[in-house]
Residue, then its C-alpha position, 0 to 999 in steps of 0.5 A: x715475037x721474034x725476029x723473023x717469025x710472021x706475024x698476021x697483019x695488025x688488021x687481022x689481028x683486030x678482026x679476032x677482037x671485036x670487042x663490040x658486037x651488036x649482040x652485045x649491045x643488045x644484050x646489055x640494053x635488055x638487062x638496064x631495060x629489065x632491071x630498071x623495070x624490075x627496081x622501079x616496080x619494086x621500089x614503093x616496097x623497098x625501105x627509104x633507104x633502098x630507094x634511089x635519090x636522083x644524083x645521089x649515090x645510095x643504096x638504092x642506086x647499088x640496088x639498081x645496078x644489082x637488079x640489071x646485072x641479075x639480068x645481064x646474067x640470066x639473059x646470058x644464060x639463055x640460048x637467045x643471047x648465044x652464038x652457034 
């Protein structure tokens, strides 16, 4: 900004971000919850090389993550999730 110009003060400034909201949190610990459910219950189907192995990174864990954020976006989607 220049000189001279009013700026609002830094407090305001952060109450606009908010960059964590309980709706958030809700949001995200739905689709993990979801999405674990859906590849857990998928998972005696999958090929050995889609299932997860504890403390490796495989591709069972890249189907995982794949199957919360499918979630994340359909939950997104939907009314429940949104503001107004």
């Amino acid at each position: 900004m220049h000189p001279g110009m009013d700026c609002p003060p830094e407090d305001a400034r952060m109450a606009e971000r908010r960059p964590f909201t309980m709706r958030k949190f809700w949001h995200s610990l739905a689709a993990v919850l979801l999405g674990n459910a859906l590849y857990f219950g998928l998972d005696r189907y999958l090929p050995p090389a889609g299932r997860h192995v504890p403390y490796k990174i495989d591709w069972g864990l890249a189907i995982d993550f794949w199957c919360c954020l499918v979630f994340y976006g359909l939950l997104a989607r939907l009314k429940w999730f949104r503001r107004g």
